[in-house]
N, C-alpha and C positions, 0 to 999 in steps of 0.2 A: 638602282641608283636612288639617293636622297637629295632632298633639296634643304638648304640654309630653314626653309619655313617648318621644316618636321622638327627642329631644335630649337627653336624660340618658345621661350614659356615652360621650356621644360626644364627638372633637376638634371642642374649642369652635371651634378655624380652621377644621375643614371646613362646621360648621352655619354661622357667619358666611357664609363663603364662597357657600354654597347661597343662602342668605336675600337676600345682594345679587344673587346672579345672576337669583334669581327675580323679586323687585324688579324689576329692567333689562328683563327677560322681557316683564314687563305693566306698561310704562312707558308702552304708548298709553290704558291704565283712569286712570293719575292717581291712584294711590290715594298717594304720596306725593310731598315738597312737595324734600325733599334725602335725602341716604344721609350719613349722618357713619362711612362706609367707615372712614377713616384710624384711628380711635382707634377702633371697634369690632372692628379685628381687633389692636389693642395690647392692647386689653385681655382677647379672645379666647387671646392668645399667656402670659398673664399667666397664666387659667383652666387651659390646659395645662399650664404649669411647676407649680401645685399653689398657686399665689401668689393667686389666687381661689378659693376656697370657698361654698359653700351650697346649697340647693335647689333653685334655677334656673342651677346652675352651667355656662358655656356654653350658655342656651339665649337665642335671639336675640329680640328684640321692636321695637316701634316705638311711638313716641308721639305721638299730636296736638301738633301744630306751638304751641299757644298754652302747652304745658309748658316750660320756662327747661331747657334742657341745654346743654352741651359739646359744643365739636366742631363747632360752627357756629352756623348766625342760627336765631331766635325769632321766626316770624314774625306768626303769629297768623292768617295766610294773607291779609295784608293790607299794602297801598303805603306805609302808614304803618311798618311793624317791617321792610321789607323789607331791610336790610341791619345789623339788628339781633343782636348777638350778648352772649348772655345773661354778666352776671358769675359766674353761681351756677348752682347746677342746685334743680329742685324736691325740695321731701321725699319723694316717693314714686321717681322716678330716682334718689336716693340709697338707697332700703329696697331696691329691686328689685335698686341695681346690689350691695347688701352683700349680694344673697346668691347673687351671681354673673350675674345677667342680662345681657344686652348691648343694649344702641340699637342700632339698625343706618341708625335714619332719623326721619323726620319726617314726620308724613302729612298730607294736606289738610283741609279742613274751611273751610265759611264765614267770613266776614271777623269776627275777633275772637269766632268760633261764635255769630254771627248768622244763623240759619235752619235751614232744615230740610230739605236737599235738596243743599247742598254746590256746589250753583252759585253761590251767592254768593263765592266766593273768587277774591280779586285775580289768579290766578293760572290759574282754569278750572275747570270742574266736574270731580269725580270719577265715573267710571260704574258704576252697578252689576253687581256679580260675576255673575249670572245671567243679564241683558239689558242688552247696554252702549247701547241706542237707553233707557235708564233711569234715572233719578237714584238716588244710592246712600243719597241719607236723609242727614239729616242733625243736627247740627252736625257730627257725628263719621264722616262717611262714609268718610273714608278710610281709618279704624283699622277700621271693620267690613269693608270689602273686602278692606283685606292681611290680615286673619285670615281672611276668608270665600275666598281665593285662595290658601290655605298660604302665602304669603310667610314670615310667621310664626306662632308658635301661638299668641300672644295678643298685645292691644295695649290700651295705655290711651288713655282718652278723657276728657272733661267732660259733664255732663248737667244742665241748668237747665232744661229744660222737656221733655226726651225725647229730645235729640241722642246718647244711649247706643242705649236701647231702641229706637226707630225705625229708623234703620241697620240696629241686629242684625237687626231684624223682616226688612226687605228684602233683607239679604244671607244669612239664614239662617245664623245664628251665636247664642250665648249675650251678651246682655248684660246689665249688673248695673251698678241705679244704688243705691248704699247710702244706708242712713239718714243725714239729713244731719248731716254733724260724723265721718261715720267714719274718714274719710281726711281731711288735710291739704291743705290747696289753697296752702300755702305756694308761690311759686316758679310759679304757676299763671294766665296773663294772666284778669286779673278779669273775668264777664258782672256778674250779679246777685248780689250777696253773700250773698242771705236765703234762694239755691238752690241756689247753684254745688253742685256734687257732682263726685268724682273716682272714674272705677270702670272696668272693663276689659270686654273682648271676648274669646273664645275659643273652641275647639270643642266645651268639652263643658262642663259643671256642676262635674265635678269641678276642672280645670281652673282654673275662674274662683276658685274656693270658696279654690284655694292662692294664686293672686294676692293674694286677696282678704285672707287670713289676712297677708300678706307685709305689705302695702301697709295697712292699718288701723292707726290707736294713735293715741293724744295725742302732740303736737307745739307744745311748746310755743311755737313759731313762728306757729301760728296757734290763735288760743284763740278759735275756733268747732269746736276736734275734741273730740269724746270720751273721757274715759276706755276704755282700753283693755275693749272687750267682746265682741270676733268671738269666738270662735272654733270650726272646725269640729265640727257636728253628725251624728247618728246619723238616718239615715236615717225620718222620721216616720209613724206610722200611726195613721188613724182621726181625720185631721184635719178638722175643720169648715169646708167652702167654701162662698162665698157667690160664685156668679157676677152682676155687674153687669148685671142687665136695662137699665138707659139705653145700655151699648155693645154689645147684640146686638139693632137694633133694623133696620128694612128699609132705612134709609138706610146701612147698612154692607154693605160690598162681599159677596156670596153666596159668593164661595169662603174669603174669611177668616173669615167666618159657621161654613163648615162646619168647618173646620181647628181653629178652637178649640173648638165643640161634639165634634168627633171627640177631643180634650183633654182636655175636660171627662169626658166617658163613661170615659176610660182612668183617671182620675180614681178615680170611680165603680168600676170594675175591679177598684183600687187597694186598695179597702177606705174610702176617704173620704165622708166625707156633703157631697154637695153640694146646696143650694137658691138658686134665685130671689135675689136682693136689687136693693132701688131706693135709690139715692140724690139727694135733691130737690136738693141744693146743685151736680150735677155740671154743671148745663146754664148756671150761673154761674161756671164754673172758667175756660174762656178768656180769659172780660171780665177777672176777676178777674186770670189772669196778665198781659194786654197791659193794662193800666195799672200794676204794680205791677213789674214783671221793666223794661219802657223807664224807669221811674222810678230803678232802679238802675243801670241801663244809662248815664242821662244824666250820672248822677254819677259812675261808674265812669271816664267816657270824657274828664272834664273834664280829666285828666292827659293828656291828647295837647293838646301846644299847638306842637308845632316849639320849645319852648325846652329841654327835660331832655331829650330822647332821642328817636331815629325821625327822622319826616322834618321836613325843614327846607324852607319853601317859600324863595323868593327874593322880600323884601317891602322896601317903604324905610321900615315905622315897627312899633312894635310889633302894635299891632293888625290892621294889615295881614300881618302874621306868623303871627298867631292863626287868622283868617280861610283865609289861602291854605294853611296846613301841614294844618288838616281837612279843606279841600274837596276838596285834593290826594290826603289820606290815606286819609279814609274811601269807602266804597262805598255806594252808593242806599240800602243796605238800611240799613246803619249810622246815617246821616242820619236815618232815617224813625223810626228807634228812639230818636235822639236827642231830634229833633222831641218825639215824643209824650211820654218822659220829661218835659222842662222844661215840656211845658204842664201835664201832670196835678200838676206839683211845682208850680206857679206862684201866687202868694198870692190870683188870684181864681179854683182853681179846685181847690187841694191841697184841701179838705176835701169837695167836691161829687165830688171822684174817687180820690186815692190812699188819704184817710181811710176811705172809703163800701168802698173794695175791701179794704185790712185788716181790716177788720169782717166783711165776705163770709169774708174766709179763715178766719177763727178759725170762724167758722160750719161752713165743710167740715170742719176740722181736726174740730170736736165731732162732726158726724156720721160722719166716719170713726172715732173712738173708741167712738161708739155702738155701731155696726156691729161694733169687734173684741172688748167685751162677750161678745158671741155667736160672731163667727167667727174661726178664724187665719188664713186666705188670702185675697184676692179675689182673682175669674180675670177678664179679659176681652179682648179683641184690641189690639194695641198700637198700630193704626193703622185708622183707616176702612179701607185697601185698599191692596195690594200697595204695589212702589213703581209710579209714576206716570213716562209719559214727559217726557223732558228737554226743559225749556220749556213744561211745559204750564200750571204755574200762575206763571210767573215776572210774569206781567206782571196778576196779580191777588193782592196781599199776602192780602188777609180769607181767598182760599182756599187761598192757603200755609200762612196760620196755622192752617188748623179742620183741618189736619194733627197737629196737635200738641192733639187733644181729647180724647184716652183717657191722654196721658202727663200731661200738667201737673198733672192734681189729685194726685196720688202727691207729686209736687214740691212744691207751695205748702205740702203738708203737712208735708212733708219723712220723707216713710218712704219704707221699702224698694222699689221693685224690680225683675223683671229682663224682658228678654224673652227667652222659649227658643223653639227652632223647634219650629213644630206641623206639617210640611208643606208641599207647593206646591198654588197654585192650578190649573186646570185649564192655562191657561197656561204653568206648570211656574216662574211668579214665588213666591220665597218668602214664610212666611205665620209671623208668630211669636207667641207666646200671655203676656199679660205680666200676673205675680205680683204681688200688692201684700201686704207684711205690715205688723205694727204694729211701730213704732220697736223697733230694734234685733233685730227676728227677720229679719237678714239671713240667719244661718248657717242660720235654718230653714228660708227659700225656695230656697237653693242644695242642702239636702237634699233635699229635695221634687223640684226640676227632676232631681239626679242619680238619686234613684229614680227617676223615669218614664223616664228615660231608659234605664236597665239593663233594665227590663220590658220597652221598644220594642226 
């Protein structure tokens, strides 16, 4: 792994240089989807002459493929954008590139970051950095393995339901999904618009914390962000933890069991008070996301028709057009999202399902406000269990999804937070322990993780 500090001060050409080689190096892992080489080493050469400036001057990075950049196609890692090449770049590729960063590529990730394991992408699974017989997590698999593989020292990703934090968990890396609105989804291929989040991967806390400051602000391009409120914090003490009794229960894995209770105790070390807490609404949080995330999903997706943009099937009428350019376009899993979407939207059934599930979420949202009443943190595992070998749940969705059961309620609510690594399993699979704070104490969970992390 690399840190942001091994590329400061150095020729922006020779780090470019390294970053693609390494790339090409672990081109059998898949962690990326194209290298936009050509313009990362012009702009590289631009860094050196003094003509770029900033923070991350010369230091290389990579993006999930459903971000809108230059220098090549947007694909969303799906047959439908497959020859797709962005007019514009995202807001946050324009924050990172003004204060010198560099693309260097695109990396994989499920079709349109549908799922959670990164096999879903039109293009083939990404493997995980520790055990490649593995799936690397997903949506964002591929930005957690080229950081968890030093390709690069950090990469951006999307997070709607845990495609940040899951990855980080199983490739052993930091990731960070902020409160929602922190960042910009401008220039960002749409999932669910009531979740989407934009947030990064890296090797350390600190690390993530200066992306994190980069890449944060109102934008007026999308007015679901924020007024301007990151910014880096003083390391916290004598904070009040509440670890999640519903995810440290026997049906979670026993060595990610131990990895965050051994977390927890350093926690405790720390100076922090931590206790117990139960929350009733968490065992409704799935249901609650798969009706209300395919709902947005159905909507989001209605813009692929083969007439504006993407693929075109070969039809002789319009509807025949409509028909052949989705089924052509999309992938099983996309379909199935679609599906459930327009039924739960559908006028004999929106109220018995997508109305009955906003009402659940406001119900979690009040019990997580209860809960921050009393505490500043909650700790619990980021995932039932390591990651899981490649194909094991591919061909049973329900147990795809009860993957993403310790991440979503953070999401529906839309707070903070990250996964940090806590460890490997006995197996020597990584194990990550993941933060949840109350809306906008992102800079204090990135505090926190960077403490524990100088103590270890």
């Amino acid at each position: 792994m690399t840190a942001i500090s091994d590329f400061i001060d150095s020729s922006a050409t020779d780090n470019v240089k390294k970053a693609i080689a390494a790339a090409k190096e672990n081109e059998s892992i898949h962690a990326l989807l194209s290298l936009t080489e050509e313009r990362a080493l012009e702009r590289a050469t631009l860094v050196d002459k003094g003509e770029i400036t900033g923070r991350l001057a010369g230091v290389p990075f990579v993006a999930k493929d459903n971000f809108m950049t230059l220098g090549g196609t947007t694909t969303a890692a799906s047959h439908f954008l497959e020859q797709f090449e962005a007019p514009l770049q995202a807001t946050v590729i324009e924050r990172l590139e003004a204060e010198g960063a560099i693309c260097i590529g695109k990396t994989n990730l499920d079709a349109f970051a549908h799922g959670g394991s990164t096999e879903n992408s039109a293009f083939g699974p990404t493997l995980n950095s520790a055990d490649p017989t593995r799936v690397a997590g997903g949506s964002s698999g591929g930005s957690a393995v080229a950081t968890a593989l030093g390709i690069v020292p950090f990469a951006i990703g999307t997070d709607t339901g845990g495609s940040i934090r899951q990855p980080a968990s199983f490739n052993g890396v930091v990731g960070v999904k902020p409160t929602y609105g922190t960042v910009s989804r401008y220039g960002v291929v749409a999932m669910a618009s009531s979740t989407d989040t934009i947030g990064c991967f890296a090797t350390t806390a600190h690390d993530a914390e200066l992306v994190m400051d980069i890449m944060a602000g109102r934008d007026d391009r999308d007015m679901t962000t924020l007024p301007d409120f990151f910014a880096p914090a003083e390391a916290p003490t004598a904070l009040k933890v509440g670890v999640i009794k519903e995810f440290m229960t026997d049906d979670v894995d026993a060595g990610v069991r131990q990895q965050v209770a051994t977390y927890v105790e350093s926690l405790k070390a720390a100076g922090h008070i931590v206790e117990e807490v139960s929350m009733s609404m968490l065992k409704y949080a799935l249901a609650m996301y798969y009706i209300i995330v395919p709902a947005e999903i159905s909507s989001n997706l209605s813009r692929y028709d083969g007439v504006r943009y993407g693929r075109r099937a070969e039809a002789g009428n319009l509807s025949e057009l409509y028909g052949k350019s989705r089924d052509e376009g999309f992938m099983a899993e996309n379909k199935r999202r679609i599906m459930i979407g327009s039924y739960v939207l559908s006028s004999g059934y929106f109220d018995a399902y997508y109305l009955q599930a906003q009402k659940a979420r406001t119900l979690l949202i009040n019990e997580f406000n209860e809960l921050f009443k009393t505490y500043d943190v909650l700790v619990g595992p980021v995932a039932p269990t390591p990651a899981f070998k490649l194909g094991e749940n591919t061909a049973d969705p329900v147990k795809m999804y009860l993957a993403d059961i310790m991440t979503v309620p953070a999401s529906l609510a839309g707070l903070p937070a990250i996964s940090v690594p806590a460890g490997t399993t006995d197996e020597g699979l990584p194990v990550g322990v993941q933060l949840i704070g109350q809306r906008r104490d992102d800079a204090k969970l990135l505090a926190l993780a960077a403490s524990q992390e100088e103590a270890a």
